[in-house]
Structure formats: C-alpha cells, structure tokens
N, C-alpha and C positions, 0 to 999 in steps of 0.2 A: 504494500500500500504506500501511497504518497503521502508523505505530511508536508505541512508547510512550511517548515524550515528549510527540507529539500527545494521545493518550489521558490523561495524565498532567492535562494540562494543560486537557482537557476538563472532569475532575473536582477539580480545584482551582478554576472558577468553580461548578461546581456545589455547594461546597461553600461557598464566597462567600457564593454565593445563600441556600444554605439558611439560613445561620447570620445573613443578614443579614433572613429574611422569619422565624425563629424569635427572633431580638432582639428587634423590633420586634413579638412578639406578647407578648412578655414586659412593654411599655408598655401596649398597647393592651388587650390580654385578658390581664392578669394573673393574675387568681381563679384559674384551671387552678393556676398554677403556686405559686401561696400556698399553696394547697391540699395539695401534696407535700411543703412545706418540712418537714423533721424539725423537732418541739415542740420542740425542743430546742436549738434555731437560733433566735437575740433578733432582731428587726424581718426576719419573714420578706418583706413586702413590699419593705423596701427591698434586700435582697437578691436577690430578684427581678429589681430594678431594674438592680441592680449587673451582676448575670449578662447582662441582655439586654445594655448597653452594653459588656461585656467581648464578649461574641458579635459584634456588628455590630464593633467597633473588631478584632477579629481579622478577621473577612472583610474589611474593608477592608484592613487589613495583610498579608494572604493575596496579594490584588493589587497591590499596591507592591514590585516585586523586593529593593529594597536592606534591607526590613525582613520578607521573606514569612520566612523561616524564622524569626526570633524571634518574628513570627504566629505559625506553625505552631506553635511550642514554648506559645506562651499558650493559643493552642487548644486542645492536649495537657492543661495544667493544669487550663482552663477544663474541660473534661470529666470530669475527676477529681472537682472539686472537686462539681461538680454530680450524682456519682453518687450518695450520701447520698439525696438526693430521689429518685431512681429506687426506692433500694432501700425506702425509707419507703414509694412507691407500691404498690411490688410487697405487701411484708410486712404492709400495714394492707389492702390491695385497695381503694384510693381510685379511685372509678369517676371520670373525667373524661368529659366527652362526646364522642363523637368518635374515642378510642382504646380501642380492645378491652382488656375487663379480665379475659378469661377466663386461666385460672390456665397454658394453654400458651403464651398469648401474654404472659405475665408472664417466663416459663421464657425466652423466646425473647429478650425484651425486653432484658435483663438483660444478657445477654455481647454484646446490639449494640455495647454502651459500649467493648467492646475491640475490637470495627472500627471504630468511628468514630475511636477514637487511633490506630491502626495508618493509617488514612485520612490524617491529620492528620501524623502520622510520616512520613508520603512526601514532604514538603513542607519536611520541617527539612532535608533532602538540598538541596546545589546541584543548582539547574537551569542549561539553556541559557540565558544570557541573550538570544539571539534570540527562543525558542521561551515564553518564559514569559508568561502572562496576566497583562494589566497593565491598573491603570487609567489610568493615566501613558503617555504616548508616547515610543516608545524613543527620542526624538530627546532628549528631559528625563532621562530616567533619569541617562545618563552624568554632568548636571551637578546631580545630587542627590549626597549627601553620603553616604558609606556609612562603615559601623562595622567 
C-alpha cells in the first residue's frame, strides 16, 4: 500500500526537478521571461537571472534534509515574488510561444500560483528523516550540521 509520506516524497523530487529544468531555462532561454518582467522592474534580465538561481538553489535545498524546509520557505517566497510577472502576462496578454495565451487559460493560470505555494508548504512541515529524498546519503546526513 501507498502512504503519504511515500507520495509526499515522490512530489518533492518532482518539484526538484521542475524548478531545477525551469532555473536553468531562465539562463539558457531567457527572452520568454524578460518579456513578462513588469516595466516597472530596473535590469529585468538580471532579475531573471536572479530568479532562475534562487529556483535551482531551492530545489537543491529541497533535497538536502537539514536545510529542505528553509528550501521550502525560499521557495514559498520565491513564488511570491515572481507573481508580479505572471500577473503582467496575464493583464498585457504577452503571447510566449509554447504557452497558451487564450484568456481561460490566463483565468486558470493565475490561482496555479497558490498550489504551487501550498505545494511548497508541505515541505516547511518535518519529515521522516528515513523516508525523505535526498541528494546526500543518509549515512552523511547525520554528520552534517543542522540549525
């Protein structure tokens, strides 16, 4: 049978994952995401920049137990802070290629932002320290440093 920590822990690497192949699009194809930044926001590119490496440096912190939940809490931030462009997408209809810009899928678009923190939220909670995805081996963990 499956329990929930298993499950738990299934979607805390997929969410690794995600944030660490959406970092890294943030270097390599940036233009999408220049593109979104509110005018009104100084050196949209390097902000940009900023955001992919706060993305990747939290999924990697995601999987390091002694530091996943102050992860998860930058995570949490980090989605916040990034909503501004979402809504700037939404509100000017900045077509990107790739992502549907039709006005329901804008509507839909829009409150993903508060599952994705709710997501991220499950993760500021202790885990099993047995049961938790880690890039580190549980044999290391113990003589890591914890806060």
């Amino acid at each position: 049978m499956f329990k929930i920590e298993n499950l738990k822990e299934i979607f805390r690497v997929i969410l690794a994952v995600a944030l660490i192949v959406l970092g890294v699009l943030h270097f390599t194809v940036s233009e999408p995401f220049v593109r979104i930044m509110p005018p009104q926001l100084p050196y949209p590119l390097e902000l940009v920049y900023l955001s992919g490496f706060f993305e990747i440096l939290g999924a990697v912190g995601l999987l390091i137990p002694p530091v996943s939940r102050a992860a998860a809490w930058g995570i949490i931030a980090l989605f916040i802070a990034v909503f501004p462009a979402n809504i700037n997408m939404a509100v000017n209809h900045i077509h990107i290629d790739g992502i549907p810009d039709s006005p329901w899928f804008q509507v839909v678009r829009l409150p993903l932002q508060a599952v994705l923190i709710a997501w991220a939220w499950w993760y500021t909670k202790p885990s099993d320290p047995d049961k938790q995805a880690s890039i580190i081996p549980k044999n290391l963990i113990s003589k890591l440093p914890t806060s």
